[in-house]
C-alpha positions as CSV (number, residue, x, y, z in Angstrom):
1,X,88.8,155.5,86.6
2,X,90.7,158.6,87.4
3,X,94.6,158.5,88.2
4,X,94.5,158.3,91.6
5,X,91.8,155.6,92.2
6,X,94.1,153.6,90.2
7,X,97.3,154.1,92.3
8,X,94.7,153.3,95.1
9,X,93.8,150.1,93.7
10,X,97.6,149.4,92.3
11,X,98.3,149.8,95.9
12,X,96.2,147.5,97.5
13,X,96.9,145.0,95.1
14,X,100.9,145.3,95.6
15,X,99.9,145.4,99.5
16,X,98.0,142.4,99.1
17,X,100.8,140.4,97.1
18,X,103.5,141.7,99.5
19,X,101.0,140.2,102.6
20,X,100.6,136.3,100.5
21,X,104.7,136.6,99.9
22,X,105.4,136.6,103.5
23,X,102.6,134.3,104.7
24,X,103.9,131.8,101.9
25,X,107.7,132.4,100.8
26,X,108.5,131.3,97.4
27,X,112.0,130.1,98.7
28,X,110.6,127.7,101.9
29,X,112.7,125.6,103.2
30,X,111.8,121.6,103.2
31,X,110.9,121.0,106.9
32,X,113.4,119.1,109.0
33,X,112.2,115.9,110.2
34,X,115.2,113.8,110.9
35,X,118.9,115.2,111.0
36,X,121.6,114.2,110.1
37,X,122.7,113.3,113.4
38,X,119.6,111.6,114.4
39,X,120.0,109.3,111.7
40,X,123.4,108.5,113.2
41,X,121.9,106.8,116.3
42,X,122.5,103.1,116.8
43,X,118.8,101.0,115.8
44,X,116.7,100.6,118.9
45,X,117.7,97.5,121.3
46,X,115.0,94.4,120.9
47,X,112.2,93.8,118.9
48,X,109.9,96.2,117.8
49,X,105.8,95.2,118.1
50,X,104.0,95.2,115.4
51,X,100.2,96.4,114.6
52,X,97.7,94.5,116.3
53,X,95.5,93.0,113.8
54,X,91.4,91.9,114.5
55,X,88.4,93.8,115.2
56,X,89.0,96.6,117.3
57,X,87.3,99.9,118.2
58,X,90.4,102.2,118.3
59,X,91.0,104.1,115.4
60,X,93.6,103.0,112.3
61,X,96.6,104.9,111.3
62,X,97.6,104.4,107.4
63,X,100.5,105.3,105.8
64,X,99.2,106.9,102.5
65,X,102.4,108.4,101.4
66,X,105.6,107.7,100.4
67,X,105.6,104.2,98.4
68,X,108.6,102.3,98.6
69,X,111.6,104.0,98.3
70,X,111.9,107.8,98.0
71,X,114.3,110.9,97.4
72,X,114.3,113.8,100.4
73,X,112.6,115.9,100.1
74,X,109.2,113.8,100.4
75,X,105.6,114.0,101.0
76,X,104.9,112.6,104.4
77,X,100.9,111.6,104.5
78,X,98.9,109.0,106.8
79,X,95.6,108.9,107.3
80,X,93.7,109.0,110.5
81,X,90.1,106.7,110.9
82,X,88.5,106.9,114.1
83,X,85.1,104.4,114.3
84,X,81.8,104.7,116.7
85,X,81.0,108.2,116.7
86,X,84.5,108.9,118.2
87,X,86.5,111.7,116.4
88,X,90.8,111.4,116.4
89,X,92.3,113.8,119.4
90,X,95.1,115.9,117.2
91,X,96.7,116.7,120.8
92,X,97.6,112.8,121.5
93,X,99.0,112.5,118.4
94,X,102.9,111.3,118.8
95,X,105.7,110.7,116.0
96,X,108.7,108.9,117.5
97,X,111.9,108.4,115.6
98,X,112.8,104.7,116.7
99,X,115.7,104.6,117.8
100,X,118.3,103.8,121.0
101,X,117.6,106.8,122.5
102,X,113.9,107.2,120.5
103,X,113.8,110.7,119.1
104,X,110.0,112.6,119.2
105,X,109.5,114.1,116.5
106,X,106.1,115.4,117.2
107,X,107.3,119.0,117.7
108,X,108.3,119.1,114.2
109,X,105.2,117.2,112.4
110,X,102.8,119.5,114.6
111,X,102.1,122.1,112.2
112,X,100.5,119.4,109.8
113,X,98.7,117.1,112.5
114,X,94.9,117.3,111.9
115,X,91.8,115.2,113.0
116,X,92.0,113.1,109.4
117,X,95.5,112.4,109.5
118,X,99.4,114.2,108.7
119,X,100.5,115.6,105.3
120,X,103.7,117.0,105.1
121,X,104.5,117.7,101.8
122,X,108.4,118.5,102.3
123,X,109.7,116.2,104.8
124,X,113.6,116.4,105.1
125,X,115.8,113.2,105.6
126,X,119.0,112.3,105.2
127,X,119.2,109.2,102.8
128,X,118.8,105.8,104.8
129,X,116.2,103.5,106.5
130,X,114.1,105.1,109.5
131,X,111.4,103.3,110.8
132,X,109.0,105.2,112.9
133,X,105.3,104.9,115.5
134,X,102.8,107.0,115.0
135,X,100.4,107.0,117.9
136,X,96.9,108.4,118.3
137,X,94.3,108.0,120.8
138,X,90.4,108.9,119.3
139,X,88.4,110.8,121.5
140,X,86.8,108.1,124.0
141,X,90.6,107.5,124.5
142,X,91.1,104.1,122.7
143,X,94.5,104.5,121.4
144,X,96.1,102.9,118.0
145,X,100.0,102.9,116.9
146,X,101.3,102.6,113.3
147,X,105.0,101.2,112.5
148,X,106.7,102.0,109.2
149,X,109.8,102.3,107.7
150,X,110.8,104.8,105.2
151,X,113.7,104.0,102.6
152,X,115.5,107.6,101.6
153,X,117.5,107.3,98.5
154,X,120.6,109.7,98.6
Protein backbone atom coordinates (compact mmCIF):
# COMPACT_ATOMS: atom_id res chain seq x y z
CA UNK A 1 0.00 0.00 0.00
CA UNK A 2 1.60 3.16 -1.02
CA UNK A 3 2.01 6.30 1.44
CA UNK A 4 -0.77 7.97 0.62
CA UNK A 5 -3.45 5.25 0.57
CA UNK A 6 -2.44 4.79 4.00
CA UNK A 7 -2.96 8.44 5.22
CA UNK A 8 -6.26 7.90 3.27
CA UNK A 9 -7.21 5.05 5.27
CA UNK A 10 -5.46 6.54 8.71
CA UNK A 11 -7.85 9.20 7.93
CA UNK A 12 -10.94 7.63 7.69
CA UNK A 13 -10.37 5.59 10.53
CA UNK A 14 -9.50 8.77 12.87
CA UNK A 15 -12.71 10.40 11.13
CA UNK A 16 -14.62 7.45 11.98
CA UNK A 17 -13.37 7.36 15.77
CA UNK A 18 -13.80 11.15 16.13
CA UNK A 19 -17.75 10.49 14.63
CA UNK A 20 -18.43 7.28 17.64
CA UNK A 21 -16.70 9.87 20.32
CA UNK A 22 -19.33 12.40 19.83
CA UNK A 23 -22.30 10.14 19.27
CA UNK A 24 -21.10 8.36 22.57
CA UNK A 25 -18.90 10.60 25.00
CA UNK A 26 -16.65 8.76 27.22
CA UNK A 27 -17.40 11.27 30.06
CA UNK A 28 -21.63 11.16 29.89
CA UNK A 29 -23.25 12.35 32.42
CA UNK A 30 -25.75 9.92 34.58
CA UNK A 31 -29.20 11.10 33.40
CA UNK A 32 -31.25 13.13 35.87
CA UNK A 33 -34.26 11.52 36.94
CA UNK A 34 -35.18 13.06 40.22
CA UNK A 35 -33.49 16.23 41.71
CA UNK A 36 -32.65 17.19 44.43
CA UNK A 37 -35.44 19.45 44.95
CA UNK A 38 -38.01 17.14 43.80
CA UNK A 39 -37.09 14.79 46.40
CA UNK A 40 -37.79 17.61 48.87
CA UNK A 41 -41.54 17.53 48.18
CA UNK A 42 -43.83 16.54 51.00
CA UNK A 43 -45.28 12.55 50.20
CA UNK A 44 -48.48 12.63 48.29
CA UNK A 45 -51.80 13.29 50.48
CA UNK A 46 -53.97 9.76 50.94
CA UNK A 47 -53.53 6.43 49.95
CA UNK A 48 -51.91 5.28 47.02
CA UNK A 49 -53.83 2.22 44.87
CA UNK A 50 -52.25 -0.55 44.41
CA UNK A 51 -51.97 -3.11 41.21
CA UNK A 52 -55.04 -4.68 40.46
CA UNK A 53 -54.57 -8.31 40.68
CA UNK A 54 -56.85 -11.24 38.49
CA UNK A 55 -57.09 -11.98 34.96
CA UNK A 56 -57.06 -9.21 32.86
CA UNK A 57 -56.31 -8.38 29.18
CA UNK A 58 -54.30 -5.13 29.69
CA UNK A 59 -50.77 -5.50 29.51
CA UNK A 60 -48.25 -5.94 32.80
CA UNK A 61 -45.56 -3.57 33.82
CA UNK A 62 -42.51 -5.30 35.90
CA UNK A 63 -40.00 -3.74 37.61
CA UNK A 64 -36.86 -5.83 36.46
CA UNK A 65 -34.28 -3.58 37.96
CA UNK A 66 -33.02 -2.30 40.76
CA UNK A 67 -33.44 -4.96 43.72
CA UNK A 68 -33.89 -3.67 46.99
CA UNK A 69 -31.88 -0.95 47.97
CA UNK A 70 -29.42 0.83 45.59
CA UNK A 71 -26.50 3.47 45.18
CA UNK A 72 -27.28 6.46 42.39
CA UNK A 73 -26.31 6.14 39.93
CA UNK A 74 -28.66 2.98 39.04
CA UNK A 75 -29.98 0.93 36.30
CA UNK A 76 -33.63 1.73 35.93
CA UNK A 77 -35.37 -1.45 33.87
CA UNK A 78 -39.10 -2.67 33.70
CA UNK A 79 -40.43 -4.73 31.40
CA UNK A 80 -43.45 -4.18 29.17
CA UNK A 81 -46.06 -7.47 28.30
CA UNK A 82 -48.83 -6.69 26.19
CA UNK A 83 -51.34 -10.05 25.65
CA UNK A 84 -53.95 -10.80 22.63
CA UNK A 85 -52.19 -9.79 19.58
CA UNK A 86 -51.96 -6.21 21.09
CA UNK A 87 -48.51 -4.58 21.02
CA UNK A 88 -47.49 -1.72 24.06
CA UNK A 89 -48.09 2.04 22.67
CA UNK A 90 -44.41 3.67 23.64
CA UNK A 91 -46.31 7.24 23.19
CA UNK A 92 -48.85 6.43 26.30
CA UNK A 93 -46.19 5.50 28.29
CA UNK A 94 -46.12 7.90 31.66
CA UNK A 95 -43.54 7.92 34.66
CA UNK A 96 -44.90 10.06 37.54
CA UNK A 97 -42.83 11.00 40.57
CA UNK A 98 -45.56 10.58 43.43
CA UNK A 99 -45.62 13.13 45.17
CA UNK A 100 -47.89 16.41 46.54
CA UNK A 101 -47.53 18.10 43.62
CA UNK A 102 -46.77 14.66 41.39
CA UNK A 103 -43.74 15.27 39.27
CA UNK A 104 -43.81 13.61 35.42
CA UNK A 105 -40.95 12.44 34.77
CA UNK A 106 -41.72 11.04 31.35
CA UNK A 107 -39.81 13.79 29.55
CA UNK A 108 -36.76 12.53 31.06
CA UNK A 109 -37.26 8.56 30.81
CA UNK A 110 -38.28 9.16 27.01
CA UNK A 111 -35.16 8.49 25.33
CA UNK A 112 -35.22 4.78 26.80
CA UNK A 113 -39.14 4.08 26.46
CA UNK A 114 -39.50 1.23 23.92
CA UNK A 115 -42.45 -1.31 23.01
CA UNK A 116 -40.80 -4.12 25.54
CA UNK A 117 -40.27 -1.95 28.43
CA UNK A 118 -37.60 1.05 29.93
CA UNK A 119 -33.88 0.55 30.60
CA UNK A 120 -32.04 3.27 31.83
CA UNK A 121 -28.83 2.30 32.79
CA UNK A 122 -27.75 5.59 34.71
CA UNK A 123 -30.60 6.88 36.50
CA UNK A 124 -29.70 9.87 38.93
CA UNK A 125 -31.30 10.19 42.46
CA UNK A 126 -30.54 11.77 45.35
CA UNK A 127 -30.43 9.17 48.29
CA UNK A 128 -33.99 8.41 49.81
CA UNK A 129 -37.28 6.59 49.16
CA UNK A 130 -39.32 7.54 45.91
CA UNK A 131 -42.03 5.60 44.98
CA UNK A 132 -43.25 6.03 41.52
CA UNK A 133 -46.49 4.80 38.55
CA UNK A 134 -45.63 3.72 35.54
CA UNK A 135 -48.52 3.72 33.14
CA UNK A 136 -49.02 2.18 29.75
CA UNK A 137 -51.84 1.62 27.60
CA UNK A 138 -51.30 -1.46 24.77
CA UNK A 139 -52.53 -0.82 21.51
CA UNK A 140 -56.36 -1.67 21.63
CA UNK A 141 -56.09 0.93 24.46
CA UNK A 142 -56.44 -1.25 27.64
CA UNK A 143 -54.33 0.51 30.02
CA UNK A 144 -52.10 -1.07 33.13
CA UNK A 145 -50.18 1.03 36.01
CA UNK A 146 -47.19 -0.23 38.02
CA UNK A 147 -46.34 1.26 41.73
CA UNK A 148 -42.85 0.89 43.18
CA UNK A 149 -40.62 2.27 45.43
CA UNK A 150 -36.96 2.75 45.05
CA UNK A 151 -34.67 2.89 48.18
CA UNK A 152 -31.33 5.23 47.23
CA UNK A 153 -28.59 4.69 49.56
CA UNK A 154 -26.44 7.96 49.89
Amino acid sequence: MSDRATRQVMNRIWVGALAVSLLIPGGAQATQLITEEEARLPPPKGAIAADRRGILRGPRVEVVSPGETVHSPLRLQLKFEAFGGAKIDPESVKVIYLRTPNVDLTSRAKPFIRRDGINILDAELPAGEYTLRVDVKDTDGRPASAIFTLKVEP
